[in-house]
N, C-alpha and C positions, 0 to 999 in steps of 0.2 A: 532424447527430448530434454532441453534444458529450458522447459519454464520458467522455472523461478528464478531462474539466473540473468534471463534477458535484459526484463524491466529494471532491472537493478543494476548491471553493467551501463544500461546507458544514462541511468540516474547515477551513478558513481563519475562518470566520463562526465556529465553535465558539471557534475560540482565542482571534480578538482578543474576544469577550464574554469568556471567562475571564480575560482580564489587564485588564478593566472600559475596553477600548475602542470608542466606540460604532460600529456598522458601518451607514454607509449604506445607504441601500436601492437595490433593483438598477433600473437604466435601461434602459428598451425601444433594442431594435435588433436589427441584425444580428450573430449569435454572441454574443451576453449575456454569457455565461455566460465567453466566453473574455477579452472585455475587462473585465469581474468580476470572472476570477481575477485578473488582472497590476494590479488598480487596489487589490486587497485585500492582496495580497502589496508593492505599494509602500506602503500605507499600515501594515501591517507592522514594517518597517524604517523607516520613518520614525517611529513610536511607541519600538519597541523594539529600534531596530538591526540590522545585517547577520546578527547571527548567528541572530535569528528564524527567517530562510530555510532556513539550516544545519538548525535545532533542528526546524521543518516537515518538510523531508527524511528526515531522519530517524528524526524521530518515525512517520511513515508508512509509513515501510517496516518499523519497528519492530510495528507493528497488524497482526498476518499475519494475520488473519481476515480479511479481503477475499481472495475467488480468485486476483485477477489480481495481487496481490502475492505472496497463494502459490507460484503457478504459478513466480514467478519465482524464488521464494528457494529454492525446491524443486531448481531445474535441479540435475544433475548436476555443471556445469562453468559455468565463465564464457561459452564459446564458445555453449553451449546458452542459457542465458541472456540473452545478448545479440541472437540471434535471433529470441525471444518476446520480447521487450522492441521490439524494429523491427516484429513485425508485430500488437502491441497500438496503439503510434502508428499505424501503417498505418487498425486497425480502427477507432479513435478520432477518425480526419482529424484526427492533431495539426497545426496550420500550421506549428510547430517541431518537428524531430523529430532522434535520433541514428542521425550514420552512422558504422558500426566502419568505421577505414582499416587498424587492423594490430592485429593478437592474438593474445597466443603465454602461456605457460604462469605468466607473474610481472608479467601488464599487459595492457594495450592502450592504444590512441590511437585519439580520435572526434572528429567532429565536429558542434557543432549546425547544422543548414542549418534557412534558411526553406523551406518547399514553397507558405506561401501567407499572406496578412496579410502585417502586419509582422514585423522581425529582431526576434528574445524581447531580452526588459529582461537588464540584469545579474542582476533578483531571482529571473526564470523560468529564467534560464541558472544561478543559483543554484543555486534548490530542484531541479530537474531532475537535478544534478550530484548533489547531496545525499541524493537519494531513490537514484539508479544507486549509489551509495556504499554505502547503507544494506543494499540488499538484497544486492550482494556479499559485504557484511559476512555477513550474517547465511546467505548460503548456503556460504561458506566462506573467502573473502578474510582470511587475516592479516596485516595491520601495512599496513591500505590506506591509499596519499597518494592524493589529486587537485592535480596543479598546470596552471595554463592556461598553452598555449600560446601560439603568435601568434596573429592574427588570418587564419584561412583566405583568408577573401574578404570582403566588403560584405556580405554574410548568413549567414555563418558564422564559427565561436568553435570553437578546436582544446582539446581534452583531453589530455593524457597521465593515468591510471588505473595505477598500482602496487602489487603489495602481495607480501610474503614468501614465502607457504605458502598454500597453497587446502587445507583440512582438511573432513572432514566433522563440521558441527555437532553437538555431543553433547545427545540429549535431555536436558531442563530435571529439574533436580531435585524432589522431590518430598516432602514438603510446602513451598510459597513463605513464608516467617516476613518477618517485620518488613521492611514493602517500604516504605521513602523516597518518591521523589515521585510524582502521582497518576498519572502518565504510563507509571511503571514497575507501579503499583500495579494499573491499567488491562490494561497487560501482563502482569500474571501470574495476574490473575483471567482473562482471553482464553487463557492456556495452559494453563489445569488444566479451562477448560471445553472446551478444543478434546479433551483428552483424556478428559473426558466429559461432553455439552452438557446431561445431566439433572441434572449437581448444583444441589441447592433451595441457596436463601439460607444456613440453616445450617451445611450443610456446605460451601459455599464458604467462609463465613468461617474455618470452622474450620481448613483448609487455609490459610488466609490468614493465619492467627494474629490475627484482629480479631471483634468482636462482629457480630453481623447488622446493628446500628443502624449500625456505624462502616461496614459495608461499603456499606449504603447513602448515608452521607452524604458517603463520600470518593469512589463512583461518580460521586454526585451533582455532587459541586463538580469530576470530570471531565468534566460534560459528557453524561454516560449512563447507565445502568439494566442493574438486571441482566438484566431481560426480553431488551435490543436486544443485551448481548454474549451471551444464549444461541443469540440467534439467528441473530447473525452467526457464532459457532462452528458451527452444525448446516450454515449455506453453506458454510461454508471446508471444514469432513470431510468435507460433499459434492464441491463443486471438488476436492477431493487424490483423492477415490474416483476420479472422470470422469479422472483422470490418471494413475493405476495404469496400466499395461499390460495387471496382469491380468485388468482388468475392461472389457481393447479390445472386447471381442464383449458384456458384459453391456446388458441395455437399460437404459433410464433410468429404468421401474418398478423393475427389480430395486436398483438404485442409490439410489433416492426411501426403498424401502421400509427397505434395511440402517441407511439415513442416518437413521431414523426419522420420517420421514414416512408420512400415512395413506395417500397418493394421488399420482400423477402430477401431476394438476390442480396439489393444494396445492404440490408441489415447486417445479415450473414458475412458477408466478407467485411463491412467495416468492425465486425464485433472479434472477428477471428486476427485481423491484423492488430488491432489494438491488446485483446486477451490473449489471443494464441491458441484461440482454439471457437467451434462453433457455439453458438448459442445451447443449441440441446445438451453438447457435452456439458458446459458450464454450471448448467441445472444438475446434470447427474451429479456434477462431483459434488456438488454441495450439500444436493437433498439425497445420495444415493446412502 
């Protein structure tokens, strides 16, 4: 099972084609997908430098419309968050994964450990850092560093993780006007559809402050369509529902139906193609 690897190889593949680099094609073996990620992310930095890694992390955690980035930036608290963060690697047989050694109200300290393969590159122990950064950020972390430690052991890389004030995020303003780069642009068409996945072409742009033509062609040269961020918005208001508390006893029809779906069926396999796995598993791994 290579989860975590998926969504990530093909957001790695999307970028380096958008900065017109060409991407090899992928090699049969064992774990593909995971020597795929670290061979695309060194080829990355080596086109575009270190801070690609940085700007990947990021940018990713930045894309809340995936669940399992939801889930995370949603947490309550860092402490909560670094929990479902341990038992997504858990779900995903990351071979590198983070272990909290100490976490208190302005930080913590982690470590990366092998569990299997090889010790990650400096680019995976990067992007790794960068994405855990990102979604802090965005769930509440003000004024967050990352500086590395020593070296734990032969398979492992120490963290220290700092930041000022943990705040609860203020809902995005409303209407988004004159959004800069397509990255951002991306992002605020993803948050006006998360807060409603039926807006047509129109009136997205309108909110966007751009023409239908221009919202398609600057989707376009992101990378994506408006169809695929409607429909990653209608998973992610699914994923935030299945995590409500109040809806701990509701079943997964009632949940399919509110999220506007016809049917369980269509639910269930649009949530599984997008996540990579069914609705009910997705709860477990979060809440189990």
């Amino acid at each position: 099972m290579e989860l975590a690897h998926a969504p990530l190889v093909a957001e790695l593949e999307r970028r380096l084609r958008l900065h017109g680099i060409a991407v090899p094609p992928a090699e049969p073996g064992p774990r593909p997908l995971a020597s795929r990620k670290r061979a695309l992310l060194q080829l990355g930095v080596a086109h575009l430098g270190p801070g690609f890694v940085d700007s990947l992390g990021r940018g990713v955690a930045a894309a809340t419309g995936h669940p399992f980035i939801r889930a995370l930036i949603l947490a309550p608290d860092a402490a909560v968050l670094l929990r479902r963060w341990e038992r997504l690697e858990i779900l995903a047989h990351s071979g590198n994964r983070v272990r909290v050694l100490e976490i208190g109200e302005s930080g913590l300290r982690l470590v990366r450990v092998r569990v299997a393969g090889g010790a990650p590159t400096d680019e995976e122990d990067g992007f790794v850092i960068a994405l855990l950064c990102g979604v802090l950020e965005a769930a509440g972390a003000v004024g967050l560093e990352a500086r590395r430690g020593a070296e734990a052991d032969v398979d492992g890389r120490e963290w220290w993780l700092t930041w000022r004030a943990w705040r609860t995020p203020a809902a995005p303003a409303e209407p988004v006007a004159a959004v800069g780069q397509d990255t951002e642009f991306v992002r605020a068409a993803l948050t006006l559809l998360l807060e409603d996945a039926g807006l047509g072409l129109a009136a997205l742009a309108r909110q966007l402050a751009v023409s239908p033509r221009s919202l398609q062609r600057r989707l376009a040269a992101a990378g994506t369509t408006l169809r695929a961020l409607a429909r990653a918005a209608r998973i992610a208001r699914a994923g935030d529902a299945l995590l409500r508390p109040a809806n701990s006893g509701a079943s997964l029809t009632t949940v399919a139906h509110a999220c506007g779906f016809a049917d369980l069926a269509h639910f269930s396999r649009e949530f599984r193609e997008l996540v990579g796995m069914p609705p009910g598993a997705f709860v477990r791994s979060i809440a189990g």
